[in-house]
ZALUM-597511 format. One line per field, with one value per residue (C-alpha): residue number from 0; residue in one letter; z, y, x. Coordinates in pm, whole numbers, plus 50000, padded with zeros to 5 digits. Layout:
% ZALUM-597511
n	[NUM ...]
res	[A ...]
pz	[Z ...]
py	[Y ...]
px	[X ...]
This chain:
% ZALUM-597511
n	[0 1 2 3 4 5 6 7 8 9 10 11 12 13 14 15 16 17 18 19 20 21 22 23 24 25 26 27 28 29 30 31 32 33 34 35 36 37 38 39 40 41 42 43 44 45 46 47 48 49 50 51 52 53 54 55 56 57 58 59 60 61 62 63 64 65 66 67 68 69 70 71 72 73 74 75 76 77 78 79 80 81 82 83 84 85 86 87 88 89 90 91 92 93 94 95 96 97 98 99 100 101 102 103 104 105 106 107 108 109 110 111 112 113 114 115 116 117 118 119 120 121 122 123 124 125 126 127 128 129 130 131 132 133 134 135 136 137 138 139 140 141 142 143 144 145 146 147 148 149 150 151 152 153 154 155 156 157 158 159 160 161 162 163 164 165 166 167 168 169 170 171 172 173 174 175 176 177 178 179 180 181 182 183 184 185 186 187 188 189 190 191 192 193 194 195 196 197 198 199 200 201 202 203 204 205 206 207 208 209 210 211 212 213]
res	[X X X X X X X X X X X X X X X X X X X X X X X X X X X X X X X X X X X X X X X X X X X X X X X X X X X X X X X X X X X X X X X X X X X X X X X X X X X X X X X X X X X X X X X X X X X X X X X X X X X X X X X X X X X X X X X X X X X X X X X X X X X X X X X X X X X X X X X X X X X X X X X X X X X X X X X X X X X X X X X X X X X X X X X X X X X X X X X X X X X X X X X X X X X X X X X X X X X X X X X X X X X X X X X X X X X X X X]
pz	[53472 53129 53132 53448 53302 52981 53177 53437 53159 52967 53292 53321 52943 53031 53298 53284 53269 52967 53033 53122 52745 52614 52517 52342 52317 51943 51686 51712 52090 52399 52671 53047 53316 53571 53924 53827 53512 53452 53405 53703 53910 53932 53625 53790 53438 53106 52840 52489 52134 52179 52540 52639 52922 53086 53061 53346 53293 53075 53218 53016 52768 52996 53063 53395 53313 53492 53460 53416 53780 53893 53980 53825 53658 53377 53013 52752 52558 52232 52258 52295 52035 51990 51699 51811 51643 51378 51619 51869 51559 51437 51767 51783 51402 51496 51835 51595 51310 51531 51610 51233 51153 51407 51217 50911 50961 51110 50814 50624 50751 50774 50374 50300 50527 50279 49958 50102 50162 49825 49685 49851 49793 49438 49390 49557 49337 49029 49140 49240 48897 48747 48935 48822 48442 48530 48706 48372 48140 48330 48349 47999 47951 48223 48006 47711 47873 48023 47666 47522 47763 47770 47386 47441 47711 47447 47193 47421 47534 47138 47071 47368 47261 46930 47037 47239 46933 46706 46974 46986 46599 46620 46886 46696 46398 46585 46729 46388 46237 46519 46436 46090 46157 46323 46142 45836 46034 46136 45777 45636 45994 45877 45517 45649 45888 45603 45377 45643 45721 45330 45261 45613 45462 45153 45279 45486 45176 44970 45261 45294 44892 44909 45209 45009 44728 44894]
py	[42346 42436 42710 42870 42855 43049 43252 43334 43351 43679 43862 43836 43971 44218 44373 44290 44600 44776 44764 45168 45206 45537 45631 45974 46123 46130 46396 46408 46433 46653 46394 46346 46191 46000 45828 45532 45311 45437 45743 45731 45843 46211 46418 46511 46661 46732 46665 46776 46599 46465 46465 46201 45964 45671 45401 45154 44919 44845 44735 44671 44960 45190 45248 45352 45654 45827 46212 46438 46578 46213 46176 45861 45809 45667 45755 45546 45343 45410 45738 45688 45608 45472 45702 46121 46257 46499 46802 46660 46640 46991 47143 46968 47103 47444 47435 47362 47606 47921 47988 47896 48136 48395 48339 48357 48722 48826 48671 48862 49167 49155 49050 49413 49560 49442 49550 49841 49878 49735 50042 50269 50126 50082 50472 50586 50382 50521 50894 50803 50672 50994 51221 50986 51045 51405 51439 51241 51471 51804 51622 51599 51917 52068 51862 52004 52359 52280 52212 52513 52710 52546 52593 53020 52990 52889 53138 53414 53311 53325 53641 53816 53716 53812 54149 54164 54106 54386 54643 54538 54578 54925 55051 54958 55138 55423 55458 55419 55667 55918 55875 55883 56229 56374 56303 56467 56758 56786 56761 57073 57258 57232 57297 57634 57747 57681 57895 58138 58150 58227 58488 58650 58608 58740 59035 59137 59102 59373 59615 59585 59649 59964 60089 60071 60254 60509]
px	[45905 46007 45760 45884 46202 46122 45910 46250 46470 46195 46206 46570 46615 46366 46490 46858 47103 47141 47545 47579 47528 47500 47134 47031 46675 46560 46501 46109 46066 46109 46044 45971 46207 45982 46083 45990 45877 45565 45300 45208 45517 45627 45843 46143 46309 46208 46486 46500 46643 46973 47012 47286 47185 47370 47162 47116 46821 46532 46233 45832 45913 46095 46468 46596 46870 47143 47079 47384 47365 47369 46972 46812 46476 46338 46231 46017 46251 46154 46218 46569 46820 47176 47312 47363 47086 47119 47025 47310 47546 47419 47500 47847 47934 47813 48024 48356 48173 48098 48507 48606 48324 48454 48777 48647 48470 48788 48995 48742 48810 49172 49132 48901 49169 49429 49273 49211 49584 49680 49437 49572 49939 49854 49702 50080 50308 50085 50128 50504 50520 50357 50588 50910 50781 50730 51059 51254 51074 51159 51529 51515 51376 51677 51945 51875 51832 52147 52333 52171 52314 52681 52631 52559 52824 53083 52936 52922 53303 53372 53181 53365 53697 53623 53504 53757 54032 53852 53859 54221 54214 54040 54251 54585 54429 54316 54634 54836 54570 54631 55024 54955 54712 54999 55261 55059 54937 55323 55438 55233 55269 55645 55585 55370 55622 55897 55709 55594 55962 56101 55860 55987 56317 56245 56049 56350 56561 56331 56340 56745 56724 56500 56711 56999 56875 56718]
């Protein structure tokens, strides 16, 4: 009786429901989904590492699954393995990598994009800073132009008066030289005319005295 029992109570471990657990195929193997519990029943599927199953049952070595298009068949149990395998994990990472690496590229891009701008930012505010410096130098350049000129502007101003006062000057003494020639030329046209004029006189006088004594 106690043997039966023990013998009852291995068959019921054995083939008791594995609780819906979730099962995944290992690292090392691609394996084969059969009808049944055993070689020799037909492959219906052929599953590679890290392929999630529901588990429903294990029974001598062999665990009844539920594919993921609801079909049922069973695997070898030790193929099968509680913790995502590192290829499941590797193709969850990469499925959250693949977008951040997307981003990434594009971040890159939009980063080369940006230098380039900054280059070509930085080679404009260097030639605007050239042309400032050029444009302060030929201001300074202008300003002191500019003085220069004021400066011959005021000369000129002074020169012109100036010449203009001397002309003045000459034509005041040109004028009191032309007086002065006249007035001279008038005093000894005078002083001929008054001598002109006595020797008339006196030549008249001689004739009146030889007329007389004749």
């Amino acid at each position: 009786m106690r043997l039966f029992l023990g013998v009852f109570f291995s068959l019921m471990l054995i083939t008791a429901p594995a609780g819906a657990a979730a099962k995944y195929v290992d690292d090392l193997h691609e394996i084969t989904v059969r009808l049944g519990p055993g070689i020799k029943y037909r492959v219906i599927e052929t599953v590679s590492s890290g392929t999630k199953f529901e588990t429903i049952k294990t029974q001598n070595g062999w665990t009844q699954v539920r594919l993921s298009d609801s079909r049922e068949g069973w695997v070898v149990t030790r193929y099968l393995t509680d913790d995502v395998p590192d290829s499941k994990k590797y193709e969850t990472l990469k499925a959250k990598y693949d977008p951040l690496e997307k981003q990434i590229k594009e971040l890159k891009a939009e980063n080369s994009r940006l230098q380039a701008d900054n280059q070509t930012l930085s080679q404009k505010l260097t030639q605007a800073r050239d042309e400032l410096a050029q444009t302060r130098t030929a201001y300074e350049e202008l300003k002191e132009a500019s003085a220069d000129v004021l400066g011959l502007k005021n000369k000129n101003e002074k020169l012109t008066q100036q010449l203009k006062e001397k002309n003045q000057k000459i034509a005041s003494l040109e004028a009191k030289i032309s007086d002065a020639f006249l007035s001279e030329a008038l005093k000894w046209f005078l002083i001929g005319a008054g001598v002109l004029l006595v020797g008339i006189i006196i030549g008249a006088s001689g004739k009146r005295k030889r007329s007389s004594l004749l």
